[in-house]
C-alpha positions, 0 to 999 in steps of 0.5 A, a space after each residue: 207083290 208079297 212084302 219080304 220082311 226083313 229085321 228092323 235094323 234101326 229098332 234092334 241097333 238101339 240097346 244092343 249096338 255097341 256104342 264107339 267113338 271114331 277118333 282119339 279122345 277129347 280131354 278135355 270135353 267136359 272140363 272146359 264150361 264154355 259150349 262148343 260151337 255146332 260148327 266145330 263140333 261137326 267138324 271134329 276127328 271123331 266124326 270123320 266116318 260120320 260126315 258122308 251122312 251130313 249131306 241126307 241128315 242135315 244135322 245143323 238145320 235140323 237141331 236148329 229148327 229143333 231149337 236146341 241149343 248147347 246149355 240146354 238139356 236134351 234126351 236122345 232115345 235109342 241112340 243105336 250107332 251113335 251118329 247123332 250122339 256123336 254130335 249131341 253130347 260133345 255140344 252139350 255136355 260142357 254147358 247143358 246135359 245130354 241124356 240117353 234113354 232106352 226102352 225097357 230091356 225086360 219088355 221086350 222079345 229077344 232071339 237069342 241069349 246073346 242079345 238079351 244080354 247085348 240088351 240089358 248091359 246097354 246102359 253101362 256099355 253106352 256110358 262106357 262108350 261115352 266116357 272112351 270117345 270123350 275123355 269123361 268120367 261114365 258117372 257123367 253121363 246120363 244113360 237109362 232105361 224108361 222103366 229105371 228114369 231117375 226120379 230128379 230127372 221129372 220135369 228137367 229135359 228141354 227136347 227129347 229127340 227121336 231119330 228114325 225109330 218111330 217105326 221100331 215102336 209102332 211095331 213092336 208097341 213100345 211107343 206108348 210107354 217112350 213117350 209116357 217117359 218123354 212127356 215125364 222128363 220135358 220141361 212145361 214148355 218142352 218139345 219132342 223132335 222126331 225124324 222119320 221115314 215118310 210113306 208115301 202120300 196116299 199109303 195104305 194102313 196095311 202097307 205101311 202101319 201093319 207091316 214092317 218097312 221102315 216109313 211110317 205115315 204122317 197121319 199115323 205118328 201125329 196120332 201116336 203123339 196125340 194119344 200120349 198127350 202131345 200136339 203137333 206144333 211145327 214140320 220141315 220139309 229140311 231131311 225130305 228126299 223126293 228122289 225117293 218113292 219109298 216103296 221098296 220091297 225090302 224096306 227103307 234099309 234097301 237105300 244107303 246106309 244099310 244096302 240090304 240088298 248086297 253088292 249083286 242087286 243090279 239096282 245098286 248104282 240107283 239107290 246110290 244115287 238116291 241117297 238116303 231115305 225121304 224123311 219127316 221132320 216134326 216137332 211136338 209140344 205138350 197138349 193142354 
């Protein structure tokens, strides 16, 4: 069967989406010391459109088994839409530091000016965006791209966190480069957390490497770590999904949020029931 290529969607939404708080401000958010609980934050106003996702991303279990904790700071790539940053920077920002970073807008290949441009305004348009949905001055947030990384940032980051991108930098070679600039800004001690969708077990390089579908093998990501000087330290089954084969012609973005196949495809009610994507849950730490 002939794979249907269609666009990386998580890939392009990261440094071109427009970053926006669901729900009114928070005043208060970065002036009150004490850290939030996990559990408050997840429950908050901003996320009411979010929560339908909580069930397939299990971000409690998830950011737990990650070891984050709210004095701590942490580096999230390419936060696109927002929906893990919408739970990372309120739990972080009054105690510890949240960081966005991005790959460098000037490497890459766009397909119109209007994205170029969508692009290389991201840094100020993701504060920006911060700054609204919290109530925060933009100053405060730390947003930047890999090739602009503050020099007093070396050494400083806790965990730097990966969210279903790996196969956007596989693709478009970029991942060497992201995680030169993780291995930079971590901590002696500090750990890289991924979350990805997971080829099936016996995949083919050229189905699964070599082309585009959103699922990557797990052999492959170790490897990407490995050659960027990282050890895999710890996994968790927590964001699997075995109702899903991971096969789908269209790619990961047939099953639920994105639906690419639109409303006609008789086959709807099936990825419903599916949910989201099965996803790997890593954990890498500095090598020797």
């Amino acid at each position: 069967m002939k794979l249907k290529l269609i666009a990386p969607i998580a890939a392009l939404a990261a440094g071109t989406a427009l970053f926006t708080f669901a729900g009114p401000a928070a005043a208060d958010a970065h002036t009150d010391a004490a850290a939030p609980t996990l559990e408050d934050v997840l429950a908050h106003e901003r996320r009411d459109g979010d929560r339908a996702r909580d069930e397939f991303r299990r971000p409690t279990e998830t950011l737990a088994f990650f070891g984050v904790e709210p004095t701590m700071t942490v580096a999230e790539y390419g936060p696109g839409g927002g929906w893990y940053t919408r739970v990372l920077a309120p739990y972080l920002m009054p105690a510890g530091q949240y960081v966005a970073f991005n790959q460098d807008s000037d490497g890459r290949a766009y397909r119109s000016r209007a994205q170029e441009a969508r692009s290389k305004a991201w840094t100020e348009t993701f504060k920006n965006g911060i700054a609204e949905g919290m109530g925060v001055d933009a100053d405060s947030v730390m947003a930047f791209e890999t090739d602009e990384m503050p020099e007093d940032v070396a050494g400083t980051v806790d965990r730097v966190l990966i969210f279903r991108s790996m196969h956007g930098l596989n693709i478009g070679n970029s991942a060497d480069a992201v995680l030169k600039a993780a291995r930079i800004m971590l901590t002696d001690d500090g750990m890289v957390g991924v979350v990805q969708h997971r080829a099936p077990e016996g995949a083919s390089y050229d189905d699964y490497g070599a082309r585009q579908r959103g699922y990557m093998r797990k052999a492959d990501v170790v490897a990407i770590f490995e050659a960027n000087g990282f050890e895999l330290a710890a996994e968790s089954e927590i964001n699997a999904n075995p109702a899903d084969p991971a096969n789908w012609e269209n790619g990961v973005w047939t099953l639920p949020p994105v639906l690419a196949t639109g409303e006609d495809d008789a086959r709807r009610s099936e990825y419903l029931a599916i949910g989201e994507s099965d996803r790997m849950t890593l954990l890498f730490r500095k090598a020797d």
